[in-house]
DOZA-967498 format. One record per residue: residue number from 1; x, y, z of N, C-alpha, C, O, CB in turn. Coordinates in nm, 2 decimals, padded with zeros to 4 digits. Each point is the difference from the previous one (the first is absolute). Glycine has a CB too. Layout:
<nodes>
(node NUM, (X, Y, Z), (X, Y, Z), (X, Y, Z), (X, Y, Z), (X, Y, Z))
...
</nodes>
This chain:
<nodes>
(node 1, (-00.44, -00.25, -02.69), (00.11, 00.09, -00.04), (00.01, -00.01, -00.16), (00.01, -00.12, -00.03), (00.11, 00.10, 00.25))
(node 2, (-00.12, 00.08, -00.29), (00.07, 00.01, -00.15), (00.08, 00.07, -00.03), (00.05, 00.11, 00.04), (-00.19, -00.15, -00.09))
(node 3, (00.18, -00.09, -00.07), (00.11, 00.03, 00.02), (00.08, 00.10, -00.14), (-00.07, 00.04, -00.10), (00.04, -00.27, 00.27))
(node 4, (00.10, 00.24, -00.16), (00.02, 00.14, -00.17), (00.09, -00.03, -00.11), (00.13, 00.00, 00.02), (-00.14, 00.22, 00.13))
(node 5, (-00.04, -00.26, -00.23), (00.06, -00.05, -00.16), (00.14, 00.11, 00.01), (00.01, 00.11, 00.03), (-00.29, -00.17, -00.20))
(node 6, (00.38, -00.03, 00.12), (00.16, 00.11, -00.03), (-00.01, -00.11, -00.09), (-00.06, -00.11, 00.02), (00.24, 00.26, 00.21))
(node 7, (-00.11, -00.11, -00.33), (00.12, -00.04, -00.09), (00.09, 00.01, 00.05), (00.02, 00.10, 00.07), (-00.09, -00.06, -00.23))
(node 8, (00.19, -00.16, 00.15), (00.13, 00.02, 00.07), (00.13, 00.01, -00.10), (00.01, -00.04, -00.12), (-00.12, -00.11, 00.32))
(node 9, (00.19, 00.21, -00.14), (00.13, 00.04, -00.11), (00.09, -00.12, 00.00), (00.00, -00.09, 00.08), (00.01, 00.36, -00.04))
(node 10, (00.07, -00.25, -00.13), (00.08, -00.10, -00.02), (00.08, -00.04, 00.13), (00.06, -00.10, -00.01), (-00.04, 00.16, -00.22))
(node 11, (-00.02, -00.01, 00.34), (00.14, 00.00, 00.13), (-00.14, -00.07, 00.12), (00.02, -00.03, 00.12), (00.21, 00.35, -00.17))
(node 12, (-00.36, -00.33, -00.02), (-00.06, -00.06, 00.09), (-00.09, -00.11, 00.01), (-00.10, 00.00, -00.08), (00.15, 00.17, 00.11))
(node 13, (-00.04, -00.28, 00.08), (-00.08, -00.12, -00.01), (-00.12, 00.03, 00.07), (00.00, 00.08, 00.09), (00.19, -00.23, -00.11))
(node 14, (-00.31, 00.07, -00.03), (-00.08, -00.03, 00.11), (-00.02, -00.10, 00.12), (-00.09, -00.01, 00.08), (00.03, 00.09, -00.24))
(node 15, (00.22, -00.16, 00.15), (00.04, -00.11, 00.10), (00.10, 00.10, 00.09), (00.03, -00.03, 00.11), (-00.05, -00.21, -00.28))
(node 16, (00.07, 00.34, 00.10), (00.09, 00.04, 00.10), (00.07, 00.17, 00.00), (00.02, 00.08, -00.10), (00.03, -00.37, 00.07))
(node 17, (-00.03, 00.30, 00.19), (00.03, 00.13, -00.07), (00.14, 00.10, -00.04), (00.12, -00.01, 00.03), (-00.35, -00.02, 00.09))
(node 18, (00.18, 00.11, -00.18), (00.08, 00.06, -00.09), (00.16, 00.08, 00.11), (00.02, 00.02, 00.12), (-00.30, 00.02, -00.33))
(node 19, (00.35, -00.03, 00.12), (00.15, 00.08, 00.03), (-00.09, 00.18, 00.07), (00.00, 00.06, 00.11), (00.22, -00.23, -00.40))
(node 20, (-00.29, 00.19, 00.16), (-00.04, 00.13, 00.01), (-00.06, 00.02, 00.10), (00.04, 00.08, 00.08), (-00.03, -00.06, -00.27))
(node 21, (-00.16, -00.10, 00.21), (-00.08, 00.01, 00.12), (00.03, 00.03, 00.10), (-00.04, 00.10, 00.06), (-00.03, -00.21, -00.13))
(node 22, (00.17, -00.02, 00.13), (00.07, 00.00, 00.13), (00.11, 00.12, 00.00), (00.09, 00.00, 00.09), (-00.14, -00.27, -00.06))
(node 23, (00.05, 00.34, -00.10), (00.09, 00.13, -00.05), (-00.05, 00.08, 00.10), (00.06, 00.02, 00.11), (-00.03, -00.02, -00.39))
(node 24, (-00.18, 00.05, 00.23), (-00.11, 00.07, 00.00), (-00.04, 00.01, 00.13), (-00.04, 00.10, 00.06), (-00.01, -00.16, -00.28))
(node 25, (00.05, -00.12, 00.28), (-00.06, 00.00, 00.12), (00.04, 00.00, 00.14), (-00.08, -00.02, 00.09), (-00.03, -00.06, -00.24))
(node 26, (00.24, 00.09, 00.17), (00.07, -00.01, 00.08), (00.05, 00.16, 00.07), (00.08, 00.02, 00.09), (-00.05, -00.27, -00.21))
(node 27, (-00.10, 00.32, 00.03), (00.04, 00.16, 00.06), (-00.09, 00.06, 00.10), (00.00, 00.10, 00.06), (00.09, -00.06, -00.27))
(node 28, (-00.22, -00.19, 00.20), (-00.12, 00.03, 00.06), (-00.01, -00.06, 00.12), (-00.10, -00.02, 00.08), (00.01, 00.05, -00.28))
(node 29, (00.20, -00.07, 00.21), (00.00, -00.09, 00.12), (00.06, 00.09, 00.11), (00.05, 00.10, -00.05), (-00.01, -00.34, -00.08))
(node 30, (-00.03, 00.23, 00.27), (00.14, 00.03, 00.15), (00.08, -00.01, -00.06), (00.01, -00.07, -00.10), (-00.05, -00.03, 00.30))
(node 31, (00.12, 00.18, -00.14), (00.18, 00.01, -00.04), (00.08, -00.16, 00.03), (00.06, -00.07, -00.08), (-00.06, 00.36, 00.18))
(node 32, (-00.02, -00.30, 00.05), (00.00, -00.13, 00.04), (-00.04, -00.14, -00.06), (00.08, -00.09, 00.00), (-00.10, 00.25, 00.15))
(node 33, (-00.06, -00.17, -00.19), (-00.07, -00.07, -00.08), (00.12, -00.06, -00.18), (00.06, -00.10, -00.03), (-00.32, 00.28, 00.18))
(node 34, (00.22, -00.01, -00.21), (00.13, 00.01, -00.12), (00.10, -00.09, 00.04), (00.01, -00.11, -00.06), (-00.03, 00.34, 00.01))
(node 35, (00.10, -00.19, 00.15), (00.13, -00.03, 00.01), (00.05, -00.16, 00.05), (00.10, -00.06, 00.00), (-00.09, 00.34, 00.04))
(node 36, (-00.19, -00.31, 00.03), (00.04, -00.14, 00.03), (00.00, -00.09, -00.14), (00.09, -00.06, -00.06), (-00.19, 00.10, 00.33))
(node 37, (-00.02, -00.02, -00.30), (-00.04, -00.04, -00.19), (00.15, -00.02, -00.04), (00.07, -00.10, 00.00), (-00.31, 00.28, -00.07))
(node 38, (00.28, -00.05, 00.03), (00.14, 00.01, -00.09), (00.09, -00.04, 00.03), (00.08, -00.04, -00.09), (-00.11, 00.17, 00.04))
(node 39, (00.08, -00.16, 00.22), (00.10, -00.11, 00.06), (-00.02, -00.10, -00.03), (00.08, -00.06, -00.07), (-00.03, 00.15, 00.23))
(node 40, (-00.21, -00.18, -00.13), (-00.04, -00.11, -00.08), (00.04, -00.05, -00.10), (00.05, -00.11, -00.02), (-00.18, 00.16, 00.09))
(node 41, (00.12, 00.05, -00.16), (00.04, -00.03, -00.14), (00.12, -00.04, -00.01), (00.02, -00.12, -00.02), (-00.15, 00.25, -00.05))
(node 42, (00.24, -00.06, 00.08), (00.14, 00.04, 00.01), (00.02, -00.14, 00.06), (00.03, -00.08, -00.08), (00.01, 00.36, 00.11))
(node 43, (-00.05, -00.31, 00.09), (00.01, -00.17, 00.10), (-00.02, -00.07, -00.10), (00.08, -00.10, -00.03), (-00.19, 00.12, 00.26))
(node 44, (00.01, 00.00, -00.30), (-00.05, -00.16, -00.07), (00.06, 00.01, -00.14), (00.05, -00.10, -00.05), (-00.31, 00.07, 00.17))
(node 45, (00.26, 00.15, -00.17), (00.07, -00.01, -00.13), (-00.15, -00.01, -00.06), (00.01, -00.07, -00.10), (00.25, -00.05, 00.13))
(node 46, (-00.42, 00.17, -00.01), (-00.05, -00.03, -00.06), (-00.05, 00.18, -00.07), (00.03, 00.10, 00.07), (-00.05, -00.39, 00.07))
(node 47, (-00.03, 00.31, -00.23), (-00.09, 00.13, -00.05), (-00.07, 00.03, 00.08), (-00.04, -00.07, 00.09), (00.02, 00.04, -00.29))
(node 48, (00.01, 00.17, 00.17), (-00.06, 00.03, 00.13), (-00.18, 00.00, 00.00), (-00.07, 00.01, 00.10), (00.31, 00.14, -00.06))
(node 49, (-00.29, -00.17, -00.19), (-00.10, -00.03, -00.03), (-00.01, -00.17, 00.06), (-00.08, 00.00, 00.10), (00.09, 00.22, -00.31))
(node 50, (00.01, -00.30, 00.21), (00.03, -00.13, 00.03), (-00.04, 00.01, 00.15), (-00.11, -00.04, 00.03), (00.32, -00.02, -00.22))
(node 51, (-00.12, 00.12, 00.28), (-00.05, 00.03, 00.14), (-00.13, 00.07, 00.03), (-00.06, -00.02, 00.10), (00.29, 00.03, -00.08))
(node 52, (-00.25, 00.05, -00.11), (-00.13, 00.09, 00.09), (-00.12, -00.09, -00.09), (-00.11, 00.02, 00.03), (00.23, 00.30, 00.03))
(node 53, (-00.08, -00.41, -00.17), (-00.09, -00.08, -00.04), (-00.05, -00.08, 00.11), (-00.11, 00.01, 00.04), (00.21, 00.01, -00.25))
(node 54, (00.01, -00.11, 00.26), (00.00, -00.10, 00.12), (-00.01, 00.03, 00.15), (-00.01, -00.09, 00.09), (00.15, -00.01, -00.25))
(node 55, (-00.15, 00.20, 00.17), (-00.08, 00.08, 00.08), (-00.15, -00.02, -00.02), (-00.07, -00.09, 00.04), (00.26, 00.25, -00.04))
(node 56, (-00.23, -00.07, -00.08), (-00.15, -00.03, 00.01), (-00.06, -00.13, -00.02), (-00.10, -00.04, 00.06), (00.09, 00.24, -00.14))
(node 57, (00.09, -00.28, -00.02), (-00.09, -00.11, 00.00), (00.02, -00.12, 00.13), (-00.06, -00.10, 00.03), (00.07, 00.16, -00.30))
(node 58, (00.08, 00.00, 00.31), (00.04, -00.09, 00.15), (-00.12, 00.09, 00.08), (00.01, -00.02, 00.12), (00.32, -00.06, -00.12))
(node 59, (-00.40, 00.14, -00.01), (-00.06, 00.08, 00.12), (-00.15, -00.08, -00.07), (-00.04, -00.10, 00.05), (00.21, 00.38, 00.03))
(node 60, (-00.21, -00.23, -00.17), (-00.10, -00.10, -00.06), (-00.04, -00.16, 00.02), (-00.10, -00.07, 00.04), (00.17, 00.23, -00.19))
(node 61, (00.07, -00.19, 00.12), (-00.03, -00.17, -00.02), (00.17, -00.04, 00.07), (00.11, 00.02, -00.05), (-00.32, -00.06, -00.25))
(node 62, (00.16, -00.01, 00.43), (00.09, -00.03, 00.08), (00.14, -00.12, -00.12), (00.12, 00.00, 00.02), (-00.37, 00.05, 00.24))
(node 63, (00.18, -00.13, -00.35), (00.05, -00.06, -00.04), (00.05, 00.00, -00.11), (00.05, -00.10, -00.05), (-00.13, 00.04, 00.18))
(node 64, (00.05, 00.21, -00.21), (00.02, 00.02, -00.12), (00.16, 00.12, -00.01), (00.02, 00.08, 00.08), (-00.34, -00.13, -00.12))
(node 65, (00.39, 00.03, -00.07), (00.17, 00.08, 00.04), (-00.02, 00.11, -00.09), (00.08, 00.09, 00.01), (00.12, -00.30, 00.03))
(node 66, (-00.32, 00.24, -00.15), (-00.01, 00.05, -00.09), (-00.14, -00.01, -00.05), (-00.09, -00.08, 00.03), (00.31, 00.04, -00.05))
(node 67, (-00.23, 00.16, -00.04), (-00.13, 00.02, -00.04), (-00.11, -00.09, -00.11), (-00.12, -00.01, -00.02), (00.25, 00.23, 00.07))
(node 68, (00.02, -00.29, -00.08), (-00.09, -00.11, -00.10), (-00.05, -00.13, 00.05), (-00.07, -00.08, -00.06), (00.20, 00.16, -00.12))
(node 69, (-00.08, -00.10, 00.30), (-00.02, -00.11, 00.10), (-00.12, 00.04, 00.10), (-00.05, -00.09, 00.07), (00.31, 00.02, -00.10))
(node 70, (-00.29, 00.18, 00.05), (-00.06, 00.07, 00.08), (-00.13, -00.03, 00.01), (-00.05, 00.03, -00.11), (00.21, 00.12, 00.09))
(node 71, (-00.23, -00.19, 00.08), (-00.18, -00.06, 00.05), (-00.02, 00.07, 00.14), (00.00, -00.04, 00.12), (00.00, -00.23, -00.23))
(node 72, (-00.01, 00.43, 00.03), (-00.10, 00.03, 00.13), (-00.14, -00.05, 00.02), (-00.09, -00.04, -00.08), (00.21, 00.23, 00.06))
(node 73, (-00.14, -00.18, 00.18), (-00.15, -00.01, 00.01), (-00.07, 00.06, -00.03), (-00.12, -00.04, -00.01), (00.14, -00.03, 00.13))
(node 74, (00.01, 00.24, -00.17), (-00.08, 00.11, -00.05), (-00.02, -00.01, -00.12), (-00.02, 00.11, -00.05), (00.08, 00.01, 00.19))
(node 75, (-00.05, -00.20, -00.20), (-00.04, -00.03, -00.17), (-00.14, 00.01, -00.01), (-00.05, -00.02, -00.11), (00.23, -00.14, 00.06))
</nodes>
């Protein structure tokens, strides 16, 4: 797979992801889905970027809470 050179803007890490992203990407998701995400959030008090971060990297790396902790096997 390769992978594609971005320059990133000021609102974004390569450890983590962005306010905007998870903006972006959550419209792409089930309705169902959305709304559980967003109750998540709201419960935890956490961003909602923060949740759908710890999401994937919990699906990746059973042991990882975040993308910067994260050791997938697909590396």
């Amino acid at each position: 797979m390769q992978s594609v050179s971005t320059s990133l803007s000021p609102q974004q890490s390569d450890e983590h992801l962005s306010p905007v992203a998870a903006k972006m990407f959550l419209p792409a998701l089930p309705e169902h889905i959305q709304r559980a995400l967003l109750a998540h959030a709201k419960e935890t008090q956490y961003p909602l970027e923060m949740v759908l971060e710890m999401a994937i990297a919990g699906f990746l790396d059973s042991e990882a809470i975040t993308f910067a902790d994260c050791r997938s096997e697909y590396e």
